[in-house]
C-alpha positions in Angstrom: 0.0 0.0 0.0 3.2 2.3 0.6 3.3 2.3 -3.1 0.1 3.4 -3.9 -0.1 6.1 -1.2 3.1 7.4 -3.0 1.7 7.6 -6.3 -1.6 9.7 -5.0 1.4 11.9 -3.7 3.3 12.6 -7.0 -0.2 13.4 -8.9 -1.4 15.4 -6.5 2.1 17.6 -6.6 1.3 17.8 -10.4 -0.8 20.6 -10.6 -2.1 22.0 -14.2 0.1 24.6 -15.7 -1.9 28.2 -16.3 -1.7 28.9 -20.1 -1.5 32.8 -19.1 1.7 33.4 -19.3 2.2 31.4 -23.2 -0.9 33.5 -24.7 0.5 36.0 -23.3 4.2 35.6 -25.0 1.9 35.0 -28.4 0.1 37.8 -28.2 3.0 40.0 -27.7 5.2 38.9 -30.1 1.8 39.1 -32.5 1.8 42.8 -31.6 5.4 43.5 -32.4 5.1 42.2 -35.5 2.0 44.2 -36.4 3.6 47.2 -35.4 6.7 46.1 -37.4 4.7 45.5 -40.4 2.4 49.0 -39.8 5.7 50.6 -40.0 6.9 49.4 -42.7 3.8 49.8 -45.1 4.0 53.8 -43.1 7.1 54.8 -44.3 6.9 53.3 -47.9 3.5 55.1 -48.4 5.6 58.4 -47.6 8.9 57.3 -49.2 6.1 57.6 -52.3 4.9 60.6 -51.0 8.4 61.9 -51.3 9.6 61.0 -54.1 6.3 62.8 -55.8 7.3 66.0 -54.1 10.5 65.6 -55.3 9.5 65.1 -58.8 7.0 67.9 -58.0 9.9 70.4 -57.0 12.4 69.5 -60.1 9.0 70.6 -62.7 8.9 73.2 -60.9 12.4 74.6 -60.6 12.3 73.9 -64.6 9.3 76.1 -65.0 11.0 78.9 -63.1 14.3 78.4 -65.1 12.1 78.5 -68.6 9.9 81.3 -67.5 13.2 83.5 -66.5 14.4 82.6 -69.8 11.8 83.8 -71.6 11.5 87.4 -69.7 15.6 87.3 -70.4 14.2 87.0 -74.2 11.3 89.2 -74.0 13.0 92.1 -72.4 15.6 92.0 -74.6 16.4 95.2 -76.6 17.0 93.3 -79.9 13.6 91.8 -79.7 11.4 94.5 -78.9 13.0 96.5 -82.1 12.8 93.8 -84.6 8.9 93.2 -83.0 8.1 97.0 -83.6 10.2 96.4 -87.4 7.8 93.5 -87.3 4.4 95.9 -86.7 5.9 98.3 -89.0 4.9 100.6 -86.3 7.4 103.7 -88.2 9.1 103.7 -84.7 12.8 104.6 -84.9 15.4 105.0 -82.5 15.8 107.0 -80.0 17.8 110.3 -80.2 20.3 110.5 -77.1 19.1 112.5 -74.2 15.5 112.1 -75.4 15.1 108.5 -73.4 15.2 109.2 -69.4 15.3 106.2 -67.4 13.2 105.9 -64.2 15.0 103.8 -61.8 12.7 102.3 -58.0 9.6 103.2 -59.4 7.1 100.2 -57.3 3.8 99.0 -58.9 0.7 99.1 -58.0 1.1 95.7 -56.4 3.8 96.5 -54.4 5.8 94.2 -56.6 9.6 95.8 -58.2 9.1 97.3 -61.2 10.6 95.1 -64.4 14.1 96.1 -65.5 14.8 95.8 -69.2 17.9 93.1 -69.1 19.8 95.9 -71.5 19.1 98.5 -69.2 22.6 100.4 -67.8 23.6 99.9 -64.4 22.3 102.1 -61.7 25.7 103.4 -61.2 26.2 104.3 -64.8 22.6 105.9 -65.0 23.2 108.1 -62.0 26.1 109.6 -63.4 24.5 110.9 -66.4 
Protein backbone atom coordinates (compact mmCIF):
# COMPACT_ATOMS: atom_id res chain seq x y z
CA UNK A 1 0.00 0.00 0.00
CA UNK A 2 3.20 2.33 0.62
CA UNK A 3 3.34 2.26 -3.07
CA UNK A 4 0.07 3.39 -3.91
CA UNK A 5 -0.11 6.10 -1.20
CA UNK A 6 3.14 7.43 -3.02
CA UNK A 7 1.68 7.58 -6.34
CA UNK A 8 -1.62 9.67 -4.95
CA UNK A 9 1.42 11.89 -3.68
CA UNK A 10 3.34 12.64 -6.98
CA UNK A 11 -0.23 13.43 -8.87
CA UNK A 12 -1.37 15.37 -6.53
CA UNK A 13 2.13 17.60 -6.63
CA UNK A 14 1.31 17.79 -10.42
CA UNK A 15 -0.76 20.64 -10.62
CA UNK A 16 -2.14 22.04 -14.18
CA UNK A 17 0.15 24.64 -15.65
CA UNK A 18 -1.90 28.15 -16.26
CA UNK A 19 -1.72 28.92 -20.10
CA UNK A 20 -1.53 32.85 -19.07
CA UNK A 21 1.74 33.41 -19.32
CA UNK A 22 2.24 31.39 -23.18
CA UNK A 23 -0.88 33.54 -24.75
CA UNK A 24 0.46 36.01 -23.34
CA UNK A 25 4.19 35.58 -25.00
CA UNK A 26 1.95 35.02 -28.44
CA UNK A 27 0.10 37.79 -28.20
CA UNK A 28 2.99 40.01 -27.68
CA UNK A 29 5.17 38.91 -30.13
CA UNK A 30 1.75 39.06 -32.47
CA UNK A 31 1.82 42.77 -31.60
CA UNK A 32 5.36 43.46 -32.38
CA UNK A 33 5.14 42.17 -35.55
CA UNK A 34 2.03 44.16 -36.39
CA UNK A 35 3.62 47.22 -35.45
CA UNK A 36 6.65 46.11 -37.45
CA UNK A 37 4.67 45.52 -40.40
CA UNK A 38 2.39 48.96 -39.78
CA UNK A 39 5.66 50.64 -40.00
CA UNK A 40 6.93 49.36 -42.65
CA UNK A 41 3.85 49.85 -45.11
CA UNK A 42 3.99 53.83 -43.10
CA UNK A 43 7.12 54.76 -44.29
CA UNK A 44 6.87 53.29 -47.94
CA UNK A 45 3.50 55.14 -48.39
CA UNK A 46 5.55 58.41 -47.58
CA UNK A 47 8.93 57.30 -49.17
CA UNK A 48 6.14 57.56 -52.30
CA UNK A 49 4.91 60.59 -51.05
CA UNK A 50 8.38 61.92 -51.26
CA UNK A 51 9.57 60.98 -54.14
CA UNK A 52 6.25 62.78 -55.79
CA UNK A 53 7.29 66.05 -54.09
CA UNK A 54 10.52 65.59 -55.28
CA UNK A 55 9.48 65.14 -58.78
CA UNK A 56 7.04 67.92 -58.05
CA UNK A 57 9.91 70.40 -56.96
CA UNK A 58 12.45 69.46 -60.10
CA UNK A 59 9.03 70.61 -62.65
CA UNK A 60 8.92 73.24 -60.87
CA UNK A 61 12.36 74.65 -60.60
CA UNK A 62 12.29 73.94 -64.58
CA UNK A 63 9.30 76.06 -64.97
CA UNK A 64 11.03 78.91 -63.12
CA UNK A 65 14.32 78.38 -65.11
CA UNK A 66 12.10 78.48 -68.55
CA UNK A 67 9.91 81.27 -67.48
CA UNK A 68 13.22 83.46 -66.49
CA UNK A 69 14.41 82.61 -69.78
CA UNK A 70 11.78 83.77 -71.64
CA UNK A 71 11.51 87.41 -69.67
CA UNK A 72 15.56 87.32 -70.41
CA UNK A 73 14.18 87.00 -74.16
CA UNK A 74 11.31 89.23 -73.99
CA UNK A 75 12.95 92.12 -72.37
CA UNK A 76 15.61 91.96 -74.63
CA UNK A 77 16.43 95.25 -76.60
CA UNK A 78 17.01 93.31 -79.93
CA UNK A 79 13.61 91.85 -79.66
CA UNK A 80 11.42 94.55 -78.91
CA UNK A 81 13.01 96.53 -82.09
CA UNK A 82 12.77 93.75 -84.58
CA UNK A 83 8.93 93.25 -82.95
CA UNK A 84 8.10 96.96 -83.58
CA UNK A 85 10.15 96.42 -87.38
CA UNK A 86 7.76 93.53 -87.26
CA UNK A 87 4.42 95.87 -86.68
CA UNK A 88 5.88 98.28 -88.95
CA UNK A 89 4.86 100.63 -86.33
CA UNK A 90 7.41 103.68 -88.21
CA UNK A 91 9.09 103.67 -84.71
CA UNK A 92 12.76 104.64 -84.89
CA UNK A 93 15.41 105.01 -82.48
CA UNK A 94 15.77 106.98 -79.97
CA UNK A 95 17.84 110.31 -80.22
CA UNK A 96 20.28 110.53 -77.09
CA UNK A 97 19.07 112.50 -74.16
CA UNK A 98 15.46 112.12 -75.44
CA UNK A 99 15.10 108.51 -73.38
CA UNK A 100 15.23 109.16 -69.39
CA UNK A 101 15.32 106.24 -67.38
CA UNK A 102 13.21 105.88 -64.20
CA UNK A 103 14.98 103.78 -61.82
CA UNK A 104 12.70 102.28 -58.03
CA UNK A 105 9.62 103.22 -59.42
CA UNK A 106 7.05 100.25 -57.35
CA UNK A 107 3.82 99.01 -58.93
CA UNK A 108 0.72 99.05 -58.05
CA UNK A 109 1.05 95.72 -56.38
CA UNK A 110 3.81 96.50 -54.42
CA UNK A 111 5.85 94.17 -56.58
CA UNK A 112 9.59 95.76 -58.21
CA UNK A 113 9.12 97.34 -61.21
CA UNK A 114 10.58 95.14 -64.39
CA UNK A 115 14.11 96.14 -65.51
CA UNK A 116 14.84 95.83 -69.17
CA UNK A 117 17.94 93.07 -69.12
CA UNK A 118 19.83 95.91 -71.49
CA UNK A 119 19.15 98.47 -69.20
CA UNK A 120 22.60 100.38 -67.79
CA UNK A 121 23.56 99.88 -64.41
CA UNK A 122 22.31 102.06 -61.69
CA UNK A 123 25.71 103.45 -61.19
CA UNK A 124 26.23 104.30 -64.85
CA UNK A 125 22.60 105.87 -65.03
CA UNK A 126 23.19 108.14 -62.02
CA UNK A 127 26.14 109.60 -63.40
CA UNK A 128 24.47 110.91 -66.37
Amino acid sequence: MARTNSRKISRRGLKKKSPLPAVAVILWVAGICMAFVYLHMNSRTLNYELEGRQTEVTDTQNRIRNLTAEVEKLTARRFILRKVAQFNLGLREPIPGQVHHVRHIESDDSLPAQRLRDDLPATVASRR
